[in-house]
PDB file with one MODEL, atoms N, CA, C and O in Angstrom:
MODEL        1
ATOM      1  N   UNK A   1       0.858  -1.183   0.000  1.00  0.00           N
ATOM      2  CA  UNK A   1       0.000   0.000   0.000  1.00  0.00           C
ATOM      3  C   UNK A   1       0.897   1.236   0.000  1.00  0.00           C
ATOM      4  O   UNK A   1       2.003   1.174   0.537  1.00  0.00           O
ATOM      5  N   UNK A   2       0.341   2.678  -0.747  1.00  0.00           N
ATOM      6  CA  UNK A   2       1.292   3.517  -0.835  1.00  0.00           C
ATOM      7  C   UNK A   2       1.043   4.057   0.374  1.00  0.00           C
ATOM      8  O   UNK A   2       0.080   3.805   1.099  1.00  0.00           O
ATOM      9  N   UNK A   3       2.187   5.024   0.634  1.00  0.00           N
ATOM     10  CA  UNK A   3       1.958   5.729   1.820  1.00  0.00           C
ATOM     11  C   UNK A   3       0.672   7.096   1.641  1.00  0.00           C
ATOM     12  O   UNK A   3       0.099   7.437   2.676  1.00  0.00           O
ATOM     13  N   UNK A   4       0.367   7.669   0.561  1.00  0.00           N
ATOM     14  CA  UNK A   4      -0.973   8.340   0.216  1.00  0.00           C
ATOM     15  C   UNK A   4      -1.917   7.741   0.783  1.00  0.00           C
ATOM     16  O   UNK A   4      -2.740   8.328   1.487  1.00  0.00           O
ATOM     17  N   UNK A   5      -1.933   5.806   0.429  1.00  0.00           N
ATOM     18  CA  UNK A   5      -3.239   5.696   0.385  1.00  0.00           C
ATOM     19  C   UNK A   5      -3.235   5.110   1.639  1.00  0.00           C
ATOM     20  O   UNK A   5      -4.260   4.462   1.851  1.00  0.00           O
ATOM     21  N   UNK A   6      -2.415   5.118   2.562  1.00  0.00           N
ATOM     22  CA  UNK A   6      -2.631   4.924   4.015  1.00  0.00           C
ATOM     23  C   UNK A   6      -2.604   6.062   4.606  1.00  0.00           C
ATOM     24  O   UNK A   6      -3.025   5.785   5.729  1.00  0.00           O
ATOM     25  N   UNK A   7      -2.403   7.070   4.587  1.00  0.00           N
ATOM     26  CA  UNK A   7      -2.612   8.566   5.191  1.00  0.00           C
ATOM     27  C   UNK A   7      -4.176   8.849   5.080  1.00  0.00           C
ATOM     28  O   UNK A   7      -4.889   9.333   5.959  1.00  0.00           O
ATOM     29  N   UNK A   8      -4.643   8.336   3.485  1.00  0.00           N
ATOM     30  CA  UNK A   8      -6.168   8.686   3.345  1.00  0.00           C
ATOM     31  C   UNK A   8      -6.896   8.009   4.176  1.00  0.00           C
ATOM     32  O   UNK A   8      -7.803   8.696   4.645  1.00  0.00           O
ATOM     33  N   UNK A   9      -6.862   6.772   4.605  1.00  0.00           N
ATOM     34  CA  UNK A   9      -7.128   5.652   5.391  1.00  0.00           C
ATOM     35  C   UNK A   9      -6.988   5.828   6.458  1.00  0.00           C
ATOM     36  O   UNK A   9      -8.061   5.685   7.043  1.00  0.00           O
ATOM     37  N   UNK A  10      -6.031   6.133   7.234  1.00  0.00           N
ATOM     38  CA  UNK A  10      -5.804   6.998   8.388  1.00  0.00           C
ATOM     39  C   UNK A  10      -6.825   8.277   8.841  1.00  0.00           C
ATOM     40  O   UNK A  10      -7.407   8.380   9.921  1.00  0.00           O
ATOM     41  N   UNK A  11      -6.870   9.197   7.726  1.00  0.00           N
ATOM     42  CA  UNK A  11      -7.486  10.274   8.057  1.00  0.00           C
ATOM     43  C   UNK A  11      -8.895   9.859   8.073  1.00  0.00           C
ATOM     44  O   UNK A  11      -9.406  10.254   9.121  1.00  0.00           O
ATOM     45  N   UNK A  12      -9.440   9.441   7.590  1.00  0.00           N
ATOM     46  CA  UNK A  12     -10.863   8.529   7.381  1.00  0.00           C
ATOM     47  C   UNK A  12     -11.065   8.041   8.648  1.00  0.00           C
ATOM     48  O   UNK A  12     -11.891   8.557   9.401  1.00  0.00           O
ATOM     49  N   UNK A  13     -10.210   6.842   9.043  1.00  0.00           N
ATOM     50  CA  UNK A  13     -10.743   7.104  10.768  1.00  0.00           C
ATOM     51  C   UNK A  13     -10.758   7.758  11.622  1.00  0.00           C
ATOM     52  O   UNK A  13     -11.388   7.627  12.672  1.00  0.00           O
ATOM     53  N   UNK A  14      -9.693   8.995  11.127  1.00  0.00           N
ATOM     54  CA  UNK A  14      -9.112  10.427  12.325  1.00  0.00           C
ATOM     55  C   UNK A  14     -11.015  10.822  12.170  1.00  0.00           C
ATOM     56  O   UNK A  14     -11.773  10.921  13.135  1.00  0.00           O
ATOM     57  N   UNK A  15     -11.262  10.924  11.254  1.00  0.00           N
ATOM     58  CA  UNK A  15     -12.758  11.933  11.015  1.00  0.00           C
ATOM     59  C   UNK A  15     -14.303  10.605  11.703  1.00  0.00           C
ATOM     60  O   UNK A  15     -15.410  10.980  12.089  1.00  0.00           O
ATOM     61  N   UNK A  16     -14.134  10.101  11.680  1.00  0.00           N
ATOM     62  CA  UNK A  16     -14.419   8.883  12.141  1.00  0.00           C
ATOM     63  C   UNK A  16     -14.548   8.940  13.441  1.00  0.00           C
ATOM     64  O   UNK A  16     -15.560   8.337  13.799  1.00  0.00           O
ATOM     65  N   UNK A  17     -14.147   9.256  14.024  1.00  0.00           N
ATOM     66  CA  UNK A  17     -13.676   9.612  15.608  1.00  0.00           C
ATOM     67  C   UNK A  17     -13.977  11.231  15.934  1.00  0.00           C
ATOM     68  O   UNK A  17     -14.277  11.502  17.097  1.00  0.00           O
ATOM     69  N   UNK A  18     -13.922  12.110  15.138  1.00  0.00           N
ATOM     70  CA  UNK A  18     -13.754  13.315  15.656  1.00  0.00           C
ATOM     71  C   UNK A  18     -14.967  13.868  16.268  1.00  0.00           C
ATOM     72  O   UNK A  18     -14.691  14.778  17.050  1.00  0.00           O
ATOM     73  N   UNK A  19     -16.099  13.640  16.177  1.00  0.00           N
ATOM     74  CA  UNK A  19     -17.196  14.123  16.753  1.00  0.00           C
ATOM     75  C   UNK A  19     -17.070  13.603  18.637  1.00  0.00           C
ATOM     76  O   UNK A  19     -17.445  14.348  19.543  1.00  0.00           O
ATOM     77  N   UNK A  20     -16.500  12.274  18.852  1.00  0.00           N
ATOM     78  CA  UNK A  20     -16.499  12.137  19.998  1.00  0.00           C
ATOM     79  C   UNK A  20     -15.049  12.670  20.591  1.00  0.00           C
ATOM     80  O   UNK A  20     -14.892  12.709  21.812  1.00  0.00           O
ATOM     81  N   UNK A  21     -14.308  12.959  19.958  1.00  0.00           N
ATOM     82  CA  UNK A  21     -13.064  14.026  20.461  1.00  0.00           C
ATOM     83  C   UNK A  21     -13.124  15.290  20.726  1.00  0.00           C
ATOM     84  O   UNK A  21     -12.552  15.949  21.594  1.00  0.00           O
ATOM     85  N   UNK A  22     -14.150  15.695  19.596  1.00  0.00           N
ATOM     86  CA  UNK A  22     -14.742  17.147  19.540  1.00  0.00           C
ATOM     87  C   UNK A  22     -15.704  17.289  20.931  1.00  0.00           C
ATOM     88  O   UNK A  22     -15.600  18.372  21.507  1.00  0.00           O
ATOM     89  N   UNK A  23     -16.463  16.474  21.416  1.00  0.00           N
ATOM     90  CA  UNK A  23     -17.517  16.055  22.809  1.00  0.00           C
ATOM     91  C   UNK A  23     -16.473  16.034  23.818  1.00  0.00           C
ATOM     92  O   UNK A  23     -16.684  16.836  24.728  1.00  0.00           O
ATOM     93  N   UNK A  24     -15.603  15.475  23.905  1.00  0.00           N
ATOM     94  CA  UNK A  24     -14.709  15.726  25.205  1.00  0.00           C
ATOM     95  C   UNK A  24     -13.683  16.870  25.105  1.00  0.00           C
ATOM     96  O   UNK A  24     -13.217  17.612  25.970  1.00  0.00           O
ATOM     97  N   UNK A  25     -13.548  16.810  24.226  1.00  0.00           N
ATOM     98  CA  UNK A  25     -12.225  18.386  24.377  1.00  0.00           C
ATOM     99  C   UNK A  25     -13.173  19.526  24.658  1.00  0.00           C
ATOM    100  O   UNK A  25     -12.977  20.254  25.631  1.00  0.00           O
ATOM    101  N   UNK A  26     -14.282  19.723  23.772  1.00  0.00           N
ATOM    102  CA  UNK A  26     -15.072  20.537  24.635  1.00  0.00           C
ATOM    103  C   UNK A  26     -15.351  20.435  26.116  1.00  0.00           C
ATOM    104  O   UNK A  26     -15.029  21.190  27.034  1.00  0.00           O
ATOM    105  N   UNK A  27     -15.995  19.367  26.111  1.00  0.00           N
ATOM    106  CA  UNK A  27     -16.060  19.104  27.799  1.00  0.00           C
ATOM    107  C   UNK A  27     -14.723  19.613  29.028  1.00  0.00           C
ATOM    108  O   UNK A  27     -14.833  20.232  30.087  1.00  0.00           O
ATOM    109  N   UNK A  28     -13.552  19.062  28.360  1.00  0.00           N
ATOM    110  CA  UNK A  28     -12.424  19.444  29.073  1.00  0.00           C
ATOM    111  C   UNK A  28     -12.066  21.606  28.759  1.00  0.00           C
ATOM    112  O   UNK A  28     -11.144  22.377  29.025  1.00  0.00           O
ATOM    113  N   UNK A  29     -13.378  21.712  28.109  1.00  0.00           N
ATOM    114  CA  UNK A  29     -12.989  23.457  28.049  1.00  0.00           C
ATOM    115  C   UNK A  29     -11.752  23.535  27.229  1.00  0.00           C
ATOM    116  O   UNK A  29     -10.938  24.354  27.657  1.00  0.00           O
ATOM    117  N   UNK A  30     -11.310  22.703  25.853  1.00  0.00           N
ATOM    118  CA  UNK A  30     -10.859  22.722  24.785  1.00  0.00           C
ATOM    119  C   UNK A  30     -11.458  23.239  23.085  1.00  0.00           C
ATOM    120  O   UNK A  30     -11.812  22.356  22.304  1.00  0.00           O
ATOM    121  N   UNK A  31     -11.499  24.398  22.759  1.00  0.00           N
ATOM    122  CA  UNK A  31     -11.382  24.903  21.692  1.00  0.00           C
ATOM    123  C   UNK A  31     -11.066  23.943  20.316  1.00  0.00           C
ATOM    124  O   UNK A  31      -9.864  23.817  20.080  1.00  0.00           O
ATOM    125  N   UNK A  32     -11.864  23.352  19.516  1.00  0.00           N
ATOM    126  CA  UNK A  32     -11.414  22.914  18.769  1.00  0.00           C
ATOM    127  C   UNK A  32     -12.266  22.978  17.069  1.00  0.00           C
ATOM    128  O   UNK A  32     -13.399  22.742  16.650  1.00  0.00           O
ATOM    129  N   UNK A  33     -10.732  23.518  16.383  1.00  0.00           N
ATOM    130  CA  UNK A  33     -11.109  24.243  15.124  1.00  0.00           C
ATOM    131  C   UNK A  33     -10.195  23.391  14.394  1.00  0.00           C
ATOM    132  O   UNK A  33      -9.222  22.746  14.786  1.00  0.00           O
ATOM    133  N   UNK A  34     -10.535  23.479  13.642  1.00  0.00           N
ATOM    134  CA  UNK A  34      -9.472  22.617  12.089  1.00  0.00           C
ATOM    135  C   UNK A  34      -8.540  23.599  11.792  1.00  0.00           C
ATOM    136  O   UNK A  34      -7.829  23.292  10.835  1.00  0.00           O
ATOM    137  N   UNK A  35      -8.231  25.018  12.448  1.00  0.00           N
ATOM    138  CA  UNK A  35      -6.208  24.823  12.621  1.00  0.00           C
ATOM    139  C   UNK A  35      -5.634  24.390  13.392  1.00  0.00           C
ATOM    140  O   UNK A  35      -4.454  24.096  13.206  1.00  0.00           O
ATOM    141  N   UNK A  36      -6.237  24.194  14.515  1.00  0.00           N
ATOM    142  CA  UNK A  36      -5.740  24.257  15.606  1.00  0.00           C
ATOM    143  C   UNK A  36      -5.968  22.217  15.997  1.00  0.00           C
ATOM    144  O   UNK A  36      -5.825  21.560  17.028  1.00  0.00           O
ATOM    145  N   UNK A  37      -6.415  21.805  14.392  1.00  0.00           N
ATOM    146  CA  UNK A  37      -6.496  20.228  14.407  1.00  0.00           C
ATOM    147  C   UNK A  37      -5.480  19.631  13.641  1.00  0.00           C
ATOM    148  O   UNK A  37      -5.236  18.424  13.644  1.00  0.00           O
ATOM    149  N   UNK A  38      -4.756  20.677  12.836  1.00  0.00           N
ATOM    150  CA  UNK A  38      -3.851  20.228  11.980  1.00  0.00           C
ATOM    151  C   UNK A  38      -2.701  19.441  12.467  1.00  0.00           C
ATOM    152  O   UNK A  38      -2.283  18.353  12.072  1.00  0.00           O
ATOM    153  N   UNK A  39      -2.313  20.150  13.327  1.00  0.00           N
ATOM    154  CA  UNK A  39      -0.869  19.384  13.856  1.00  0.00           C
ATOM    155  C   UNK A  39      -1.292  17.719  14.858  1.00  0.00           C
ATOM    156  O   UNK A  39      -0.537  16.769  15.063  1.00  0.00           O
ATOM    157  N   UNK A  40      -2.683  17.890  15.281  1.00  0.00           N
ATOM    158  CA  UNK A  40      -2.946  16.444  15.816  1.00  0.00           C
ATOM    159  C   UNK A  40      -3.383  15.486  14.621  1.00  0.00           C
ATOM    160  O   UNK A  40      -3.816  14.406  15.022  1.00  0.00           O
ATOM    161  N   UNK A  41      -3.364  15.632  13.386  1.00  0.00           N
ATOM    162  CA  UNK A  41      -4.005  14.950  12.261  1.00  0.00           C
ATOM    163  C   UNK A  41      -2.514  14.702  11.964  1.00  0.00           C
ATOM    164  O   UNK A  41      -2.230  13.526  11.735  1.00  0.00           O
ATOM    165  N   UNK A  42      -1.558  15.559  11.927  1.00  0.00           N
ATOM    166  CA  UNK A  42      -0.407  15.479  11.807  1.00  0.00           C
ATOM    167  C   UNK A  42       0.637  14.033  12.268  1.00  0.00           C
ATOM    168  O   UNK A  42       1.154  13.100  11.654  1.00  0.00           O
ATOM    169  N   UNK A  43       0.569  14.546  13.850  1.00  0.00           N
ATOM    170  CA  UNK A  43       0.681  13.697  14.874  1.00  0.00           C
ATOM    171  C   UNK A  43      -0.080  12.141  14.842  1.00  0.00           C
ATOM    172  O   UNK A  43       0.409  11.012  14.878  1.00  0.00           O
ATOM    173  N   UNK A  44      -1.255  12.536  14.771  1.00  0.00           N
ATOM    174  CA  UNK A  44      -2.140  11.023  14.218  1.00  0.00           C
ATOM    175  C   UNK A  44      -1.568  10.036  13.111  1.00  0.00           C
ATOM    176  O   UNK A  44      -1.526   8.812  13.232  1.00  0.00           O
ATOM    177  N   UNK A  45      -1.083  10.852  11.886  1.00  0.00           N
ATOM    178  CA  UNK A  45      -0.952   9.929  11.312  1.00  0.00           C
ATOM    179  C   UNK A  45       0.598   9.250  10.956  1.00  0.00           C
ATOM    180  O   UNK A  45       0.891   8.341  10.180  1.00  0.00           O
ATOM    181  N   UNK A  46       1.327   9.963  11.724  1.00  0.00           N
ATOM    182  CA  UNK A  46       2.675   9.588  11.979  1.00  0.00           C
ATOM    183  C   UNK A  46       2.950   8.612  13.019  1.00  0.00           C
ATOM    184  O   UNK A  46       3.944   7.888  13.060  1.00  0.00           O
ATOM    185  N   UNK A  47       1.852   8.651  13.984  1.00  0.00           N
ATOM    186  CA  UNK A  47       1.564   7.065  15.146  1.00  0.00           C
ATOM    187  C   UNK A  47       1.100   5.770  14.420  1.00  0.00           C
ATOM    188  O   UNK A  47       1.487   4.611  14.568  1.00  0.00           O
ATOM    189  N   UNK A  48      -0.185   6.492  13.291  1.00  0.00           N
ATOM    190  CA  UNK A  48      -0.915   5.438  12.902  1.00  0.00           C
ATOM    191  C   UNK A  48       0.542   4.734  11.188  1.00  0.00           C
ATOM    192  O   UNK A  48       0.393   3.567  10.824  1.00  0.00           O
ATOM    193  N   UNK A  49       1.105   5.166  10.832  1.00  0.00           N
ATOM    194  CA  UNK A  49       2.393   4.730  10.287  1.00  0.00           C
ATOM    195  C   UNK A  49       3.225   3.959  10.894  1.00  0.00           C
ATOM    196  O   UNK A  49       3.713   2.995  10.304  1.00  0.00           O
ATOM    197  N   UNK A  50       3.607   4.328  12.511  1.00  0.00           N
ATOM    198  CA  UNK A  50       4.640   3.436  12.636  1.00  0.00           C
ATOM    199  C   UNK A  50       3.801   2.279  13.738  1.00  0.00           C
ATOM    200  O   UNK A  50       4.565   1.713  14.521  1.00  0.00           O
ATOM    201  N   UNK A  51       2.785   2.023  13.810  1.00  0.00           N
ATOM    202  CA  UNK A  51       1.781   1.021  13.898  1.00  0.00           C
ATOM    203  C   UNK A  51       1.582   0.331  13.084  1.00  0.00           C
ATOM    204  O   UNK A  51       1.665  -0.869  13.347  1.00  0.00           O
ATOM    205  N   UNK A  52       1.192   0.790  11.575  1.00  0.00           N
ATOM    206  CA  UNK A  52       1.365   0.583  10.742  1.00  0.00           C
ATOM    207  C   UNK A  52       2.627  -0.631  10.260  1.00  0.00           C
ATOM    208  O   UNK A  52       2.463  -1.836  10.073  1.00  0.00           O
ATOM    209  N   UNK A  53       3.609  -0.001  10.175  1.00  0.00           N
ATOM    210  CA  UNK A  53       4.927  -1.141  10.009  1.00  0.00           C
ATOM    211  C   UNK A  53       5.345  -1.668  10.757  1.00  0.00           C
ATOM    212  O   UNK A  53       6.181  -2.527  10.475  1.00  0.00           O
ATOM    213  N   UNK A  54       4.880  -1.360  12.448  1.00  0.00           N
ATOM    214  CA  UNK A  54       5.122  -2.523  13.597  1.00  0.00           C
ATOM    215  C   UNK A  54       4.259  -3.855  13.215  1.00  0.00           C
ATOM    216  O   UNK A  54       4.793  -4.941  13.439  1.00  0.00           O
ATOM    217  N   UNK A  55       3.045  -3.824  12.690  1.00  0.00           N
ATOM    218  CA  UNK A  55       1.838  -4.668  12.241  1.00  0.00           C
ATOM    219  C   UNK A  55       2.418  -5.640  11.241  1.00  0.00           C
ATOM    220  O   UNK A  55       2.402  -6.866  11.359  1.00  0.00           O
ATOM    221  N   UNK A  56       2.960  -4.909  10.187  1.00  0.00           N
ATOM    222  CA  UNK A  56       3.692  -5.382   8.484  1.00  0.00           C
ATOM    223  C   UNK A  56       4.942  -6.218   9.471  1.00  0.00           C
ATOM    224  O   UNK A  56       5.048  -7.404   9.160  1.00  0.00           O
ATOM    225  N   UNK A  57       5.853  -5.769  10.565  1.00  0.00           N
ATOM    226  CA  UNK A  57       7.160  -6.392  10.666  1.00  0.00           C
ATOM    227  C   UNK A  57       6.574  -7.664  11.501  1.00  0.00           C
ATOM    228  O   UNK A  57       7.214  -8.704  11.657  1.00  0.00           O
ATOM    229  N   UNK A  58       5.517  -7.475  11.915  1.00  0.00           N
ATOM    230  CA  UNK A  58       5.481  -8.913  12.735  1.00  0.00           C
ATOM    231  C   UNK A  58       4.820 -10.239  12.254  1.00  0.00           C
ATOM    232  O   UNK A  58       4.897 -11.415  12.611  1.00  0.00           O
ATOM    233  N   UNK A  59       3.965  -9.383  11.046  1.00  0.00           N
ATOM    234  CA  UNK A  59       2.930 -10.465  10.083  1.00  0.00           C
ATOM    235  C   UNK A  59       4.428 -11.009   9.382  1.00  0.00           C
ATOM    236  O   UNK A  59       4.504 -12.209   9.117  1.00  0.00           O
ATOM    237  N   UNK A  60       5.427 -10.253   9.132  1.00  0.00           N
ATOM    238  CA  UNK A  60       6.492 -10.747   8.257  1.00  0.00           C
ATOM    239  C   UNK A  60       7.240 -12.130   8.786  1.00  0.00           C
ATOM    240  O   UNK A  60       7.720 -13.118   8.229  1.00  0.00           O
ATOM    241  N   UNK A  61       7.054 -11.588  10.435  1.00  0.00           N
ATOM    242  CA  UNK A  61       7.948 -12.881  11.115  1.00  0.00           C
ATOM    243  C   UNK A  61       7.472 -14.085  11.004  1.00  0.00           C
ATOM    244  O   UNK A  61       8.318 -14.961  10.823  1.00  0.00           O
ATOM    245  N   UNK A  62       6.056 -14.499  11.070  1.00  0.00           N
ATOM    246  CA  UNK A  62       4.945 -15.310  10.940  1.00  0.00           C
ATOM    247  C   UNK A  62       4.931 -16.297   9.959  1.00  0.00           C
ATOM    248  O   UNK A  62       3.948 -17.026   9.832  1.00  0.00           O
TER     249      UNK A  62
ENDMDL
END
């Protein structure tokens, strides 16, 4: 899989999730706008990558 089409895949569940992230960050008296989401979409999908190839290196050992 390219790395595009796992970022898109990624972000698809980031949005997937965001209404109940959006419910507690509010709750916690967190502000949340899509600039101020960029760098956690960021962050998101640079976790969900090296999850990603932790997943691929161990199916490999198998």
């Amino acid at each position: 899989m390219q790395n595009n089409d796992k970022t898109m895949e990624f972000m698809q569940i980031a949005m997937k999730y965001l209404p109940e992230a959006q419910q507690q960050l509010e709750a916690a008296g967190v502000e949340l706008t899509m600039d101020n989401l960029q760098p956690f979409f960021s962050l998101f999908t640079k976790v969900m990558n090296e999850a990603y190839e932790l997943g691929r290196a161990d199916a490999a050992k198998e």
